[in-house]
N, CA, C and O atoms as a MOPAC input file, in Angstrom:
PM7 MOZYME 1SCF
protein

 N     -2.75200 1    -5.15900 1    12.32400 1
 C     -3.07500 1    -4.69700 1    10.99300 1
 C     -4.57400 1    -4.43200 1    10.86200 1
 O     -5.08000 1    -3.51200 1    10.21900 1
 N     -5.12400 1    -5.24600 1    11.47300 1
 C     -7.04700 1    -4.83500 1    11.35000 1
 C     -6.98000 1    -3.72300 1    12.29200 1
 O     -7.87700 1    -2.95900 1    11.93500 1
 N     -6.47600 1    -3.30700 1    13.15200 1
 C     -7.01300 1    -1.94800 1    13.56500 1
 C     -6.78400 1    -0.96900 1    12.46800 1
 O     -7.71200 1    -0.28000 1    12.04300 1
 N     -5.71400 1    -0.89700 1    12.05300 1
 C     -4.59200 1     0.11800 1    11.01400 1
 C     -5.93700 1    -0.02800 1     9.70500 1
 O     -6.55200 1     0.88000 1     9.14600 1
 N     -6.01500 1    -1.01000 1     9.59200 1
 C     -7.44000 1    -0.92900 1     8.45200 1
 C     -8.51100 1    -0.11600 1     8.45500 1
 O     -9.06100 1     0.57400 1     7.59700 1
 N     -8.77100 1    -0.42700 1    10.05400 1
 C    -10.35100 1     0.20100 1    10.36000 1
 C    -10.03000 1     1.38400 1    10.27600 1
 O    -10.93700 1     2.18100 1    10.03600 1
 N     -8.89500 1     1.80200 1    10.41400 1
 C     -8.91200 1     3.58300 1    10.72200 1
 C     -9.14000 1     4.40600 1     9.30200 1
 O     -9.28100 1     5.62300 1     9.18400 1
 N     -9.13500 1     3.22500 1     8.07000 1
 C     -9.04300 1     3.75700 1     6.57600 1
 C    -10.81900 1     3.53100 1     6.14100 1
 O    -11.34100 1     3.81100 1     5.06300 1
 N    -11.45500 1     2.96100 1     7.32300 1
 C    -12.94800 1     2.07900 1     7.12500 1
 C    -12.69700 1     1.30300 1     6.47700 1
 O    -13.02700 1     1.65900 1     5.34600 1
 N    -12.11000 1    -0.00800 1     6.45700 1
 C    -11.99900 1    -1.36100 1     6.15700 1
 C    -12.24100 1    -2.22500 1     7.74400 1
 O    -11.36800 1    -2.81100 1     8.38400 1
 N    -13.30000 1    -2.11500 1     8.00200 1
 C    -13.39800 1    -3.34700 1     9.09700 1
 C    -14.11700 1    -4.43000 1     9.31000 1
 O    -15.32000 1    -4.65800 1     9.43200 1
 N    -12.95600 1    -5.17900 1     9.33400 1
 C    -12.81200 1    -6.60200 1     8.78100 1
 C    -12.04400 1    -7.46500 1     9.87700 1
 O    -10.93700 1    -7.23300 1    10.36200 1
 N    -12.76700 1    -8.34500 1    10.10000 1
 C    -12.74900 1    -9.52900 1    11.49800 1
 C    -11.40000 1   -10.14900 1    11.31100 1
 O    -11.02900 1   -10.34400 1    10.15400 1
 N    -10.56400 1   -10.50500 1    12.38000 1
 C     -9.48900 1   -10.90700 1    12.77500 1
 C     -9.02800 1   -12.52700 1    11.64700 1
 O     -7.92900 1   -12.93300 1    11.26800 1
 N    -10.21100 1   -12.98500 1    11.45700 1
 C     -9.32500 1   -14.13500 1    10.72000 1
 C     -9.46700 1   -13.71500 1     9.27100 1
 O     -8.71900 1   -14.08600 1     8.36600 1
 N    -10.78000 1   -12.68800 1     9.11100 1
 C    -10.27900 1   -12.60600 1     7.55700 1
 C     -8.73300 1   -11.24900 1     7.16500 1
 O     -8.14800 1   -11.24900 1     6.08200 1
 N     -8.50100 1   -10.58000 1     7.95300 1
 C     -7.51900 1   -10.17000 1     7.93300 1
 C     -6.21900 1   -11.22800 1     7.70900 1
 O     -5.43400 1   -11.20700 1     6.76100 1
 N     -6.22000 1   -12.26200 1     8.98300 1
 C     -5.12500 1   -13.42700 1     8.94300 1
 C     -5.22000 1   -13.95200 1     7.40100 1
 O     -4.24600 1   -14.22800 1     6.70000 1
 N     -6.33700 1   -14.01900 1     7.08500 1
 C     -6.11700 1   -14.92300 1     5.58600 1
 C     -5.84200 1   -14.00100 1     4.73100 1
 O     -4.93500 1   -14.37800 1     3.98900 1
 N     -6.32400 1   -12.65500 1     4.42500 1
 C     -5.60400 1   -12.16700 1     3.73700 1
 C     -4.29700 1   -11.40800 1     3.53400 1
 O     -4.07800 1   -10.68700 1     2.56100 1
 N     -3.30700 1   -11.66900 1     4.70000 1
 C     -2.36800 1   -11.65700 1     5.30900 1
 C     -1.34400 1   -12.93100 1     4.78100 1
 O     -0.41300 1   -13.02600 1     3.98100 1
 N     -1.87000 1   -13.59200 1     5.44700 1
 C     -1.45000 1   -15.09200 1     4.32200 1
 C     -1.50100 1   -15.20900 1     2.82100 1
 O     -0.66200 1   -15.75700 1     2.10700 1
 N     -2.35600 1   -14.74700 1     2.53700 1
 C     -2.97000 1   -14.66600 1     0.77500 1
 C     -1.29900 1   -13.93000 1     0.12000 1
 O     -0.58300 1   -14.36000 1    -0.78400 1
 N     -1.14800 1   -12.90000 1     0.86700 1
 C     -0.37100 1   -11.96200 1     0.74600 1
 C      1.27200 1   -12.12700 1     0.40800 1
 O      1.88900 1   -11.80000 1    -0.60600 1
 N      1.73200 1   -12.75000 1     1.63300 1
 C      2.72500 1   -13.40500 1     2.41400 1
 C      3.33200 1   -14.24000 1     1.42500 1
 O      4.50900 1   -14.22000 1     1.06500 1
 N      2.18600 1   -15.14900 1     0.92800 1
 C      2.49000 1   -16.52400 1     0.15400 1
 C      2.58700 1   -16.27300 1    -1.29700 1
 O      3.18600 1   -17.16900 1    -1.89100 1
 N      2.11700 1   -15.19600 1    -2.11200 1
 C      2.22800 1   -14.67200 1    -3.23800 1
 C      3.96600 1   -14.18400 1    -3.65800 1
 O      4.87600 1   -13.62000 1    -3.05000 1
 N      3.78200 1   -14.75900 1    -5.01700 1
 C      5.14300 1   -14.27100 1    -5.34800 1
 C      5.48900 1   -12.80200 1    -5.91100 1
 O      4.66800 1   -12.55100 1    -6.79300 1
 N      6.13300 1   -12.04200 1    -5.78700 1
 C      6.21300 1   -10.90000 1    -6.03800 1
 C      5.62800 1    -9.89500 1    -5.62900 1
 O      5.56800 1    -8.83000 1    -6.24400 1
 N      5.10600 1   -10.14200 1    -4.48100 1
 C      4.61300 1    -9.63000 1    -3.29500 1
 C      5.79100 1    -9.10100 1    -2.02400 1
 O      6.75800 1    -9.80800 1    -1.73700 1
 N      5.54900 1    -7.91100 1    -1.42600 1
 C      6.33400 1    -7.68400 1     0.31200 1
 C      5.26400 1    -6.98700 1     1.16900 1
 O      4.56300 1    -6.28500 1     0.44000 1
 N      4.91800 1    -6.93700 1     2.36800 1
 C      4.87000 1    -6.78800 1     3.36000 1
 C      5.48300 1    -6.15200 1     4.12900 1
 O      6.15700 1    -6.75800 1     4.96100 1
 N      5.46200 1    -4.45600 1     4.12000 1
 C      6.87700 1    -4.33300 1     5.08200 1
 C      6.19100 1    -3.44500 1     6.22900 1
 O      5.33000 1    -2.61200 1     5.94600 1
 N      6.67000 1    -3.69800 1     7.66700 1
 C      5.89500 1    -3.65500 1     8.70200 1
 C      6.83300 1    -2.61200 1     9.48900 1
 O      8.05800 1    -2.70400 1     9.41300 1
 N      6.13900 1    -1.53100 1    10.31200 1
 C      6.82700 1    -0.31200 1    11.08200 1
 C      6.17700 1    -0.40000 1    12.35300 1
 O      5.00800 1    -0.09900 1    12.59100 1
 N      7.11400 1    -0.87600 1    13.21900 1
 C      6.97900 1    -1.33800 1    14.89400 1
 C      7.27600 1     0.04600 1    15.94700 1
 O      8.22900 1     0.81500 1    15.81900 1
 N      6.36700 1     0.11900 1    16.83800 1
 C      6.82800 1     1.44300 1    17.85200 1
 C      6.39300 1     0.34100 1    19.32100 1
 O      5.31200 1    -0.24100 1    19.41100 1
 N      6.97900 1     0.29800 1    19.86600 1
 C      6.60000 1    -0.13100 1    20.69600 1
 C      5.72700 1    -1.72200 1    21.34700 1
 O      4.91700 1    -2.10700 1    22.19000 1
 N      6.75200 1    -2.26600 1    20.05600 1
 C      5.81200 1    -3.80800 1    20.59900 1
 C      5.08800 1    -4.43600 1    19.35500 1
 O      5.28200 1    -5.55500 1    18.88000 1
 N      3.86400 1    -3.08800 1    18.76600 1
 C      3.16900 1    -3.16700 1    18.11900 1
 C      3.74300 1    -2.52900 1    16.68100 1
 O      4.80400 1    -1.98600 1    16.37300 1
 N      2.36300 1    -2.90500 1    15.86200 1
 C      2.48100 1    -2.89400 1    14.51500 1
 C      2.19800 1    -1.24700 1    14.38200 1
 O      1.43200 1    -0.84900 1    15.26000 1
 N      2.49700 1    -0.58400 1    13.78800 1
 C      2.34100 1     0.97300 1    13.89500 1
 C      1.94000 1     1.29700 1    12.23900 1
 O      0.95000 1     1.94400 1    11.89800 1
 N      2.62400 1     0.88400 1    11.60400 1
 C      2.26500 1     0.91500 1    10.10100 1
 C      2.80800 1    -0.29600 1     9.44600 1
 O      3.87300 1    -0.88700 1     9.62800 1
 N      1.76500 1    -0.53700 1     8.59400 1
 C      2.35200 1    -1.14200 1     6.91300 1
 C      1.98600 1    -1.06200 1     5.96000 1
 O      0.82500 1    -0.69000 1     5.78800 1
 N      3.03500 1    -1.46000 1     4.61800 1
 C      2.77600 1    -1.45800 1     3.36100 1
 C      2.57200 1    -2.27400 1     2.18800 1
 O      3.66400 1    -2.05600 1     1.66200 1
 N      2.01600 1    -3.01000 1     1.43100 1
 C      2.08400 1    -3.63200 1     0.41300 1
 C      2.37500 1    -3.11500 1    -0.71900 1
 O      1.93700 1    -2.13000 1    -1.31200 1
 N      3.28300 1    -3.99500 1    -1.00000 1
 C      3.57100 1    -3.63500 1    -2.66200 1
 C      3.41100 1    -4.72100 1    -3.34400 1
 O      2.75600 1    -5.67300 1    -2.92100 1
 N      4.05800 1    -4.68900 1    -4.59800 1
 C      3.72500 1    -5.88400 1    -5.68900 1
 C      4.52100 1    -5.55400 1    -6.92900 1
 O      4.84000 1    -4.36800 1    -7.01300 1
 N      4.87400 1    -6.27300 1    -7.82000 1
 C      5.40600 1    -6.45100 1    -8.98700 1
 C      3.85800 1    -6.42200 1    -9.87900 1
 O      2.91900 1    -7.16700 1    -9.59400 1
 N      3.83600 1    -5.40500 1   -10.99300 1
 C      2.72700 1    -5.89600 1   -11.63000 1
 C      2.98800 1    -5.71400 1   -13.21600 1
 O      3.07600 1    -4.60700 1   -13.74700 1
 N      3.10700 1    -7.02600 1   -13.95100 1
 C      3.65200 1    -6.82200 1   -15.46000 1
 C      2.11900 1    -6.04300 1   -16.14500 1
 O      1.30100 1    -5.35100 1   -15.53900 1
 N      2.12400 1    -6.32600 1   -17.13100 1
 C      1.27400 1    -5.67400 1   -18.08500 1
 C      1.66900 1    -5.82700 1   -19.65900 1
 O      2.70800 1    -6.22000 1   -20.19100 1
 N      0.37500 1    -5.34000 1   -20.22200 1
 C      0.89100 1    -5.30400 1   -21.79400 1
 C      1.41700 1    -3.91700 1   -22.23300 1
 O      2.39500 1    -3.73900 1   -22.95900 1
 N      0.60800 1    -2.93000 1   -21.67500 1
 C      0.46500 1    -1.63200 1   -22.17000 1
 C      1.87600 1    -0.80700 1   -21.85900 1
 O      2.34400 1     0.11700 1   -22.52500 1
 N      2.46600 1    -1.46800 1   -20.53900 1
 C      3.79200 1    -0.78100 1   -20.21900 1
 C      4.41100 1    -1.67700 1   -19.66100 1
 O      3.87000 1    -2.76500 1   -19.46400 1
 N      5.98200 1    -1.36500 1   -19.19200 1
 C      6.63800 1    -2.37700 1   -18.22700 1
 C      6.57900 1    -2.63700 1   -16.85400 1
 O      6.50800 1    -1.80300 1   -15.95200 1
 N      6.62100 1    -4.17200 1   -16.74000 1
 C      6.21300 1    -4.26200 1   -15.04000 1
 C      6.75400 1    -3.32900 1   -14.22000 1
 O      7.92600 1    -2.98800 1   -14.37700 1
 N      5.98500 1    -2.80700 1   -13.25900 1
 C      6.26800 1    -1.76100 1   -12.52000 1
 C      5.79500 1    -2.28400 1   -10.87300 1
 O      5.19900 1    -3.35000 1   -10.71200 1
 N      6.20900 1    -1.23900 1    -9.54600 1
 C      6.07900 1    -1.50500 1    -8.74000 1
 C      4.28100 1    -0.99000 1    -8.46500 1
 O      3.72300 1    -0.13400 1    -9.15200 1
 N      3.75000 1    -1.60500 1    -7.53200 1
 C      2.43100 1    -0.97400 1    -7.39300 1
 C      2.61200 1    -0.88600 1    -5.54600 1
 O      3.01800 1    -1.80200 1    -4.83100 1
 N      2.27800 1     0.16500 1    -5.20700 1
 C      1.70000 1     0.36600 1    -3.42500 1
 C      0.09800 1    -0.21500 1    -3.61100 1
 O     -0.84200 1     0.29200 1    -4.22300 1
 N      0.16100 1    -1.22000 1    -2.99400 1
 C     -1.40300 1    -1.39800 1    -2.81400 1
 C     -2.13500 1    -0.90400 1    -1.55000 1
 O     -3.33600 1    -0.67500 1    -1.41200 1
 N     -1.06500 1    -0.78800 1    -0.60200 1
 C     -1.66100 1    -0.36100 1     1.07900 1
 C     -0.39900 1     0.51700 1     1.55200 1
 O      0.76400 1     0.54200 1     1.14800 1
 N     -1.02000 1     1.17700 1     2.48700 1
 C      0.19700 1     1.97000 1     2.92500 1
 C     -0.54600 1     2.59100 1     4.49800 1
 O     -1.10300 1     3.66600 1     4.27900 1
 N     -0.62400 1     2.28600 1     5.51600 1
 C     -1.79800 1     2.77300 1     6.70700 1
 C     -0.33100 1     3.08800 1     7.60100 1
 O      0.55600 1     2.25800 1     7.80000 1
 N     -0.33800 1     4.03600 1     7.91300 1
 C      0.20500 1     4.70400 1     9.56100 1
 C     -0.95300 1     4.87200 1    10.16000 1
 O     -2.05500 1     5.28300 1     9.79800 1
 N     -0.27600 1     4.28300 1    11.64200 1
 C     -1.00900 1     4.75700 1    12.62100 1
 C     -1.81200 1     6.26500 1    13.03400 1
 O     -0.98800 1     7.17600 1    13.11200 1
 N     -2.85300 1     6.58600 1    13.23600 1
 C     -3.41300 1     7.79400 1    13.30500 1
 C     -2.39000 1     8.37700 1    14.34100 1
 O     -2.12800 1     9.56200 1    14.13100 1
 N     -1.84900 1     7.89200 1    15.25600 1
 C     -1.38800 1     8.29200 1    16.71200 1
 C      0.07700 1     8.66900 1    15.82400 1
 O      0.86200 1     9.55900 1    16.15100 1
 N      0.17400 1     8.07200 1    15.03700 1
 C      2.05600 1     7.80100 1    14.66100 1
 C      2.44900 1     8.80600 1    13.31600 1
 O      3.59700 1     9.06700 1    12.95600 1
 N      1.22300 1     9.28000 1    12.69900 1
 C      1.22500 1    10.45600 1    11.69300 1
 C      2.27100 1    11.56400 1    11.72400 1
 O      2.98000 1    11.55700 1    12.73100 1
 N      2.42500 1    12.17800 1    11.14100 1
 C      3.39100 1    13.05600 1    10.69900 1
 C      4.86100 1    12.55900 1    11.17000 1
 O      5.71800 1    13.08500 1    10.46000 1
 N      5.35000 1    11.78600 1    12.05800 1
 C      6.63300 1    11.45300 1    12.49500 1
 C      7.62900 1    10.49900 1    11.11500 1
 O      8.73200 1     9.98700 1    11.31000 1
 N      6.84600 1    10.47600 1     9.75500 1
 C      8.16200 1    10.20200 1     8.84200 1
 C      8.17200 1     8.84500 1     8.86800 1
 O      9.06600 1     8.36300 1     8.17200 1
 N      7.42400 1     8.00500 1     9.48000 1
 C      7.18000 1     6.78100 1     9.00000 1
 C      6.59100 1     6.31300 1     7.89400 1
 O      6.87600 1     5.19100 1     7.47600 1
 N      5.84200 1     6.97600 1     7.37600 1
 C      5.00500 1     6.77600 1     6.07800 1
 C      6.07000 1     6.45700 1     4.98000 1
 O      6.20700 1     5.39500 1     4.37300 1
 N      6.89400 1     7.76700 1     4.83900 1
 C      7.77200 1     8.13500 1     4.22300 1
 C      9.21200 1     7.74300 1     4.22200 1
 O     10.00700 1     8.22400 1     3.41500 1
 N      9.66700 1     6.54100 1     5.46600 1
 C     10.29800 1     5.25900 1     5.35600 1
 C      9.80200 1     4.27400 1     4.71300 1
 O     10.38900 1     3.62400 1     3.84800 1
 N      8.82600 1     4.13200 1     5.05600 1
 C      8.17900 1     2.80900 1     4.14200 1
 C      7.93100 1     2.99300 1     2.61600 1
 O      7.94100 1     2.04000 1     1.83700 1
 N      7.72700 1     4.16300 1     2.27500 1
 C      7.77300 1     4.46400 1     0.86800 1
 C      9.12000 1     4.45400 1     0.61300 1
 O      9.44300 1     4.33500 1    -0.56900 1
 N      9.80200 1     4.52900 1     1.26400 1
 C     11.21100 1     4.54400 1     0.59700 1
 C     11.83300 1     2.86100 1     0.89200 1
 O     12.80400 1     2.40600 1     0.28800 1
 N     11.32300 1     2.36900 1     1.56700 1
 C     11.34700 1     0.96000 1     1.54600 1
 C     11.08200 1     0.45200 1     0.17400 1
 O     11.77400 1    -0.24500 1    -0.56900 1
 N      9.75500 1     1.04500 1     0.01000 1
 C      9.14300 1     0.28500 1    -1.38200 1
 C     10.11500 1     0.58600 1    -2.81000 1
 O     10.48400 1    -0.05400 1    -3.79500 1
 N     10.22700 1     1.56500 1    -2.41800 1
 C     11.01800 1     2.10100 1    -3.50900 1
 C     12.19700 1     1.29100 1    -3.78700 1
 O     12.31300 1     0.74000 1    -4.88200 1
 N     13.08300 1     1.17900 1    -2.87100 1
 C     14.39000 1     0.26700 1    -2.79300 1
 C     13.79600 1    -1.12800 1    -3.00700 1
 O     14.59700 1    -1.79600 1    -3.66100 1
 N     12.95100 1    -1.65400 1    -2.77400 1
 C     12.17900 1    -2.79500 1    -3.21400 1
 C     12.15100 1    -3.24300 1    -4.45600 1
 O     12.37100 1    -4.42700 1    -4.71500 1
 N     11.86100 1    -2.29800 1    -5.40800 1
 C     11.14200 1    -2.11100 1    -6.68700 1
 C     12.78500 1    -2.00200 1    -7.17300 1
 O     12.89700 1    -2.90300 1    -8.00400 1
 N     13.84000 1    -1.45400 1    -7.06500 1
 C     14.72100 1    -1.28600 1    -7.59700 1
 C     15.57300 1    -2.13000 1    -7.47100 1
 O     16.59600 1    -2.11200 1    -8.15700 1
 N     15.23700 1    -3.36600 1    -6.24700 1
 C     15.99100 1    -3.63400 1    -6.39300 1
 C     15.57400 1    -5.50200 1    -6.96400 1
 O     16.09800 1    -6.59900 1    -6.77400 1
 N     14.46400 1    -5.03300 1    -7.65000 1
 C     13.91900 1    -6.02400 1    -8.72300 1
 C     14.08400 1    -5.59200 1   -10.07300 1
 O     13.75300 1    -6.28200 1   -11.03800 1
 N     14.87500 1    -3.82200 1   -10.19200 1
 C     14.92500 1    -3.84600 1   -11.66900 1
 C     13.44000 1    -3.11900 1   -12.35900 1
 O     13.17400 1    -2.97700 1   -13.55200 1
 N     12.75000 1    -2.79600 1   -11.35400 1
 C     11.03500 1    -2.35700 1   -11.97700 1
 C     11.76700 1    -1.12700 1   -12.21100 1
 O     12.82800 1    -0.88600 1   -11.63500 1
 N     11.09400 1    -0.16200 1   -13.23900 1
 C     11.49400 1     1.27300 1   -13.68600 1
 C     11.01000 1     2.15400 1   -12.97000 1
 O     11.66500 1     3.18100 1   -12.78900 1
 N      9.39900 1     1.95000 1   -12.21200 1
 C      8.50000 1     3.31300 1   -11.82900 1
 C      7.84600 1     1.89500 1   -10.74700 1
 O      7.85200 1     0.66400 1   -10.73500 1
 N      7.22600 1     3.28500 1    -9.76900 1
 C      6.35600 1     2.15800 1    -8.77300 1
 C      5.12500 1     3.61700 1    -8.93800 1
 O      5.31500 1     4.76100 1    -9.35000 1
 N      4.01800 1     3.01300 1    -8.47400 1
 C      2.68000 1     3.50800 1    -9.48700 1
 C      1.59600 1     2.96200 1    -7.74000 1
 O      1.75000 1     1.97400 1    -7.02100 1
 N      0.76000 1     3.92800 1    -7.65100 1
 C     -0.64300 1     3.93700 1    -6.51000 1
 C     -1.53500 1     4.58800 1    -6.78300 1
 O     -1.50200 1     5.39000 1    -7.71600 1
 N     -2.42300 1     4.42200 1    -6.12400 1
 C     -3.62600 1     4.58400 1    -6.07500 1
 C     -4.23200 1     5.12600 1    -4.72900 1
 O     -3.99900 1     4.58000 1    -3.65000 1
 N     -5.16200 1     6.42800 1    -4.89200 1
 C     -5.46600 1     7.06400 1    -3.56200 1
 C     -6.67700 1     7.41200 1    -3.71100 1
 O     -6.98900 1     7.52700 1    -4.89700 1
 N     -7.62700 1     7.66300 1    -2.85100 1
 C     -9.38400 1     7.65100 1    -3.06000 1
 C     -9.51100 1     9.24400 1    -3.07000 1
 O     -9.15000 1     9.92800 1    -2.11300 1
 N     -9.89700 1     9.61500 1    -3.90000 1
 C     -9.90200 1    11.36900 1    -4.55200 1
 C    -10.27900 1    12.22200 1    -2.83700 1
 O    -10.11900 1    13.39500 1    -2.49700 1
 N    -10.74400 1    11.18300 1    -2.17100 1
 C    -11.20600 1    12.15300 1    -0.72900 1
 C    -10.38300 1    12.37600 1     0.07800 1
 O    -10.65800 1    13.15800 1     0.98800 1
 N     -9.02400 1    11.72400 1     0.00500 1
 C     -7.93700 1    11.93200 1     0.44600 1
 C     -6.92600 1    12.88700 1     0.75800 1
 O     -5.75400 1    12.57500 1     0.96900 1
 N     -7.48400 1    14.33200 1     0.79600 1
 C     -6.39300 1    14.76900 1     0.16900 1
 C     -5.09600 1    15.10200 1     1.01400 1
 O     -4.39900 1    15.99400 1     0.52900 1
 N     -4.62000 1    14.49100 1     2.29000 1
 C     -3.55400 1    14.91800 1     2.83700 1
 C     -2.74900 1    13.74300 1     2.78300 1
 O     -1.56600 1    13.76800 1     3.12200 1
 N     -3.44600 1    12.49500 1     2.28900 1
 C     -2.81800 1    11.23200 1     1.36100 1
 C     -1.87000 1    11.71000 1    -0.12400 1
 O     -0.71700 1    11.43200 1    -0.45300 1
 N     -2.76000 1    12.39900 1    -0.68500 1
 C     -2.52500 1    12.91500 1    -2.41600 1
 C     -1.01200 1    13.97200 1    -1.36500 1
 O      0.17000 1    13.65000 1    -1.24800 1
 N     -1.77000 1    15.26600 1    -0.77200 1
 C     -0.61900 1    15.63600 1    -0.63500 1
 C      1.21400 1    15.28100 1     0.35100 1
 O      2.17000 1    16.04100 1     0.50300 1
 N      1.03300 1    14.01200 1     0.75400 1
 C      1.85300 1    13.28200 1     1.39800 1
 C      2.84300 1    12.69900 1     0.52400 1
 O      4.04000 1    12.94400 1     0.67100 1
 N      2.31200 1    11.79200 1    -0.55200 1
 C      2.48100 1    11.53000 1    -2.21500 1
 C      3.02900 1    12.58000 1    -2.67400 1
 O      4.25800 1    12.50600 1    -2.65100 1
 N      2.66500 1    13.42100 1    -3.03500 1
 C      2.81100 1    14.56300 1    -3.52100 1
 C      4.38300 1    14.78900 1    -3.20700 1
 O      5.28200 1    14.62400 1    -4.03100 1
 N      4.56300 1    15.23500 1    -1.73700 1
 C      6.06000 1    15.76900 1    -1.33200 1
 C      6.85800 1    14.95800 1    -1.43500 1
 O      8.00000 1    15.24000 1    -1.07300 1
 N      6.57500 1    13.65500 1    -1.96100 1
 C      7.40100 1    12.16000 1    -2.24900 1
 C      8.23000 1    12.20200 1    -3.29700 1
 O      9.14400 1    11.41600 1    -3.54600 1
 N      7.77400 1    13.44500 1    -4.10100 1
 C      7.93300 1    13.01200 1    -5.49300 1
 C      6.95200 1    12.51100 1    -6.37400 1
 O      7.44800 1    12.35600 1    -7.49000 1
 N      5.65300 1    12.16600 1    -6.32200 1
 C      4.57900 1    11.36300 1    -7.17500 1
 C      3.69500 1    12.23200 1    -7.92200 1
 O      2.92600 1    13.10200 1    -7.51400 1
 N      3.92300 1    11.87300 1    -8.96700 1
 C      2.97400 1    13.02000 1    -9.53600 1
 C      1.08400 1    12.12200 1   -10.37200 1
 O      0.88000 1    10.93100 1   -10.61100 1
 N      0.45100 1    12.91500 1   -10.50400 1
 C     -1.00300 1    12.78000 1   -10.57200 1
 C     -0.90300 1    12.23000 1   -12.13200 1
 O     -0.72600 1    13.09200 1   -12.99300 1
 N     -1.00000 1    10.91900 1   -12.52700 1
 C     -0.87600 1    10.72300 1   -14.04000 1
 C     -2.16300 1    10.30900 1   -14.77800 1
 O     -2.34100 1    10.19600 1   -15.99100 1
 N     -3.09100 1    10.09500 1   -13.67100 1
 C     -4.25400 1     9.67000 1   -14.43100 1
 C     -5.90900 1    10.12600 1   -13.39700 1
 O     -6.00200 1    10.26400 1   -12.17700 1
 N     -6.73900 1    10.22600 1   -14.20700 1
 C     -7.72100 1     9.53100 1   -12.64300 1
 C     -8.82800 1     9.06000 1   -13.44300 1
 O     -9.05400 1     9.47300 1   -14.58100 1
 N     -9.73500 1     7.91400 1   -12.64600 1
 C    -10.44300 1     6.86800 1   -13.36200 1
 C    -11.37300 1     6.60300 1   -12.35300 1
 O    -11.35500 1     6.99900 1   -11.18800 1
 N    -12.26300 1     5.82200 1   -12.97600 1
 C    -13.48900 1     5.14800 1   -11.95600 1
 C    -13.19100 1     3.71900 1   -11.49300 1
 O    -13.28900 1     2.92800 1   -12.43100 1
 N    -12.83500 1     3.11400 1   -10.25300 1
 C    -13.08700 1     1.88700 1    -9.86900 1
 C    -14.60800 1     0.69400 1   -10.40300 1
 O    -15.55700 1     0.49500 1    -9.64400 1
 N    -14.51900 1     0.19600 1   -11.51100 1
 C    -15.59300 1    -0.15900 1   -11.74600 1
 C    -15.59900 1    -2.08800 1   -11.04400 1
 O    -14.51500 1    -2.62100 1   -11.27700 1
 N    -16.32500 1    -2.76100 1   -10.51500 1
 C    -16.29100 1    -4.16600 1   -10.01500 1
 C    -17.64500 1    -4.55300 1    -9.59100 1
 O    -18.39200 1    -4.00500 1    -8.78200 1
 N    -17.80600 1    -5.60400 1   -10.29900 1
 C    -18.92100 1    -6.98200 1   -10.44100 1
 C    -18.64300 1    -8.01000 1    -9.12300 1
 O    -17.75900 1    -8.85500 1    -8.99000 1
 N    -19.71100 1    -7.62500 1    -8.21800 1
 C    -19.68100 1    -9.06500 1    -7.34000 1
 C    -19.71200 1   -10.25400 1    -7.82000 1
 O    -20.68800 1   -10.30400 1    -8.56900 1
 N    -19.09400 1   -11.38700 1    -7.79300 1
 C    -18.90500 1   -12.89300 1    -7.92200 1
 C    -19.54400 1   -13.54900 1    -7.39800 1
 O    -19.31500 1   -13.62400 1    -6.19100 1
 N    -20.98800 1   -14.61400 1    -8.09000 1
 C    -21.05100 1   -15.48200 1    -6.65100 1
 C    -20.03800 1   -16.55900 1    -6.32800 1
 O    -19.54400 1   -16.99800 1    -7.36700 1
 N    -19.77900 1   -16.87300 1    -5.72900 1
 C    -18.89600 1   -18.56800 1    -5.33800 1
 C    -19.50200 1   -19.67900 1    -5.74200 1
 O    -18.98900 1   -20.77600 1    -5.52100 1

């Protein structure tokens, strides 16, 4: 999974991956769903249950990485349909993501999914000290 990261520029050392892997794992209303070629991890996805006030809990994709090598072969697009059956089959109405505007063969991947463009916004976040 930390390679599959780095290829999005998230690189991030082997145990903090493990912990947030764990973080993950151990959360309720949380899945993990993992696409194997050969041994290895080739893609995965996170999703989540996320309630709210403004609308009804819905599914969220928080991650979604195919392998650069493993692209266009329709794995992406299992795992989205993983998620999907996921979400439905918790009863959520809509499952809802997020993609970095520089993306665009992400947006248009989404796109042929069925997903349509409902909003766009600024990521705004305050470092914490500990």
């Amino acid at each position: 999974m930390r390679q599959l990261l780095s290829q999005l520029g998230y690189d991030l050392g082997t145990e903090e991956v493990e912990q947030r892997y764990h973080a993950v794992a151990c959360a309720e209303g949380h899945a993990t769903i993992v696409a194997e070629r050969d041994g290895r991890v080739a893609a995965f996805l996170h999703v989540f249950a996320r309630p709210a006030f403004e609308k009804p809990t819905e599914a969220v994709v928080q991650a979604l990485v195919v392998d650069v090598t493993c692209r266009g072969e329709g794995i992406g697009k299992l795992l989205m349909a993983a998620a999907e059956a996921w979400a439905l089959e918790r009863g959520l109405p809509s499952i809802a993501l997020s993609t970095n505007t520089s993306r665009a063969a992400a947006h248009a991947f989404y796109h042929a999914l069925g997903y349509d463009r409902q909003a766009t916004s600024h990521l705004l976040r305050k470092r914490l000290r500990a």
